[in-house]
C-alpha positions in Angstrom: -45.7 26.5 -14.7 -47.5 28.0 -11.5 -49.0 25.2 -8.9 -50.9 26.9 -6.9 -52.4 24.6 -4.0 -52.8 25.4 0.1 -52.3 21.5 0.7 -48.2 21.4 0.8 -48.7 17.1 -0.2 -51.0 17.8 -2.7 -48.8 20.9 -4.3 -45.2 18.7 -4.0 -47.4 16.0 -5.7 -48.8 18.3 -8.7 -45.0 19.9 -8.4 -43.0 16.5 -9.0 -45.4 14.9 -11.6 -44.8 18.2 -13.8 -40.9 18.6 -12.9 -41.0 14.6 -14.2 -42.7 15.6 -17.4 -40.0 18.4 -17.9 -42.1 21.6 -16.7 -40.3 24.4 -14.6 -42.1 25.0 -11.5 -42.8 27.5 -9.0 -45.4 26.9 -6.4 -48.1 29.1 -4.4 -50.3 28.0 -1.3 -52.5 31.0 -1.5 -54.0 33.1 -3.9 -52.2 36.8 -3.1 -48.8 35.0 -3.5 -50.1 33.0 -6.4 -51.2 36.6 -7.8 -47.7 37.7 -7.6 -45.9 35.0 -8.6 -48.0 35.0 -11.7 -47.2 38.4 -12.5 -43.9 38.3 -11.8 -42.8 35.2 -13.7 -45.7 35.3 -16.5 -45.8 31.5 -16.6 -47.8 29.2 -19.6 -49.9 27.3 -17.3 -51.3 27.3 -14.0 -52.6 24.6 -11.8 -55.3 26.8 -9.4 -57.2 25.4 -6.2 -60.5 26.9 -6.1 -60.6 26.6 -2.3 -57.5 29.2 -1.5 -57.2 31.0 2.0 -57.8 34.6 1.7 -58.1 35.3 -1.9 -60.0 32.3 -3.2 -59.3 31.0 -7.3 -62.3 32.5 -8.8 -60.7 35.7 -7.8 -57.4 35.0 -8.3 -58.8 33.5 -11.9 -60.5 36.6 -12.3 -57.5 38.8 -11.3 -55.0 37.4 -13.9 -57.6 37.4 -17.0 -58.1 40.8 -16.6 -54.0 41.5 -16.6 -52.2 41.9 -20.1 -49.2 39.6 -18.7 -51.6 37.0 -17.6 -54.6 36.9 -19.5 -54.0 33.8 -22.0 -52.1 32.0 -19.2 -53.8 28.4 -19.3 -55.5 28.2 -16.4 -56.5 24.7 -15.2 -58.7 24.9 -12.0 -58.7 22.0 -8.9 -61.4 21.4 -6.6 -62.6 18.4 -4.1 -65.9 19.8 -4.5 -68.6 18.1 -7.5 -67.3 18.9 -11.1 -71.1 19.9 -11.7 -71.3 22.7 -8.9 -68.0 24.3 -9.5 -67.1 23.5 -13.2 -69.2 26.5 -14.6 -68.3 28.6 -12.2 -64.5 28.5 -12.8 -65.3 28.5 -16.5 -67.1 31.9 -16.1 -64.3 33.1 -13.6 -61.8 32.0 -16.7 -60.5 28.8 -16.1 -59.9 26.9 -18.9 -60.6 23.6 -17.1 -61.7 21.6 -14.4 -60.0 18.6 -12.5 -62.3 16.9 -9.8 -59.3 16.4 -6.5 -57.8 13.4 -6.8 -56.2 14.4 -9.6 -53.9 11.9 -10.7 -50.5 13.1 -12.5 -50.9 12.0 -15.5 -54.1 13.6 -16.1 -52.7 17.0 -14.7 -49.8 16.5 -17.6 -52.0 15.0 -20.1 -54.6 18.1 -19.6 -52.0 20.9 -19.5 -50.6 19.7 -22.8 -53.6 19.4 -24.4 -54.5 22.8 -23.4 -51.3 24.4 -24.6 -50.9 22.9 -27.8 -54.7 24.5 -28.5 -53.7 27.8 -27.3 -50.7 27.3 -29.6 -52.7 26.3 -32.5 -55.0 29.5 -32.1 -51.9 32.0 -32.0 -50.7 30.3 -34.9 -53.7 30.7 -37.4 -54.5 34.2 -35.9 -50.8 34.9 -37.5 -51.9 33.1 -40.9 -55.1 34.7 -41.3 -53.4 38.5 -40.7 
């Protein structure tokens, strides 16, 4: 699990709610480091602020789909802004979903285990149906 968040309280938050739920996590505050981290550690799931210093999340979003380590990574992306302006845009950048900031723990869990036991469920009938 990859938190990925330029606001240190809000990343130790999203950190210690996962770490509590029995995720390993490794944190980013900006989109270059979150880039390499990413590639470097291939995790399941990623927790990714839109609103990054320097390499922003569409980009970083972008970036990783388009990698064969990271493309199926769940990518869950975070914003402060309206779900309505920004939810299709990080869809269409690859994000898998959309959290409106304040995003309270147990929705962060709740959402990244829904989203992983789909992307389970996918790989699993691709292997029955070969």
């Amino acid at each position: 699990m990859l938190v990925v968040e330029e606001t240190a309280n809000a990343r130790e938050l999203y950190s210690a709610e996962l770490a509590a739920a029995g995720f390993m996590v490794l944190e980013a505050a900006d989109g270059a480091t979150a880039i390499e981290k990413a590639l470097r550690f291939g995790p399941h799931a990623i927790v990714l602020d839109l609103m990054l210093p320097g390499v922003d999340g569409f980009k970083v979003a972008r970036r990783l789909r388009g990698e064969d380590r990271t493309k199926d990574v769940v990518l869950i992306a975070v914003a402060s802004m309206p779900a309505d302006r920004l939810e299709s845009i990080a869809r269409a950048a690859g994000c898998d979903a959309f959290l409106a900031k304040p995003v309270l723990g147990a929705a962060l869990v709740g959402e990244i285990v829904r989203l992983l036991a789909a992307k389970r469920s996918v790989a699993d009938l691709s292997r029955v149906r070969r």
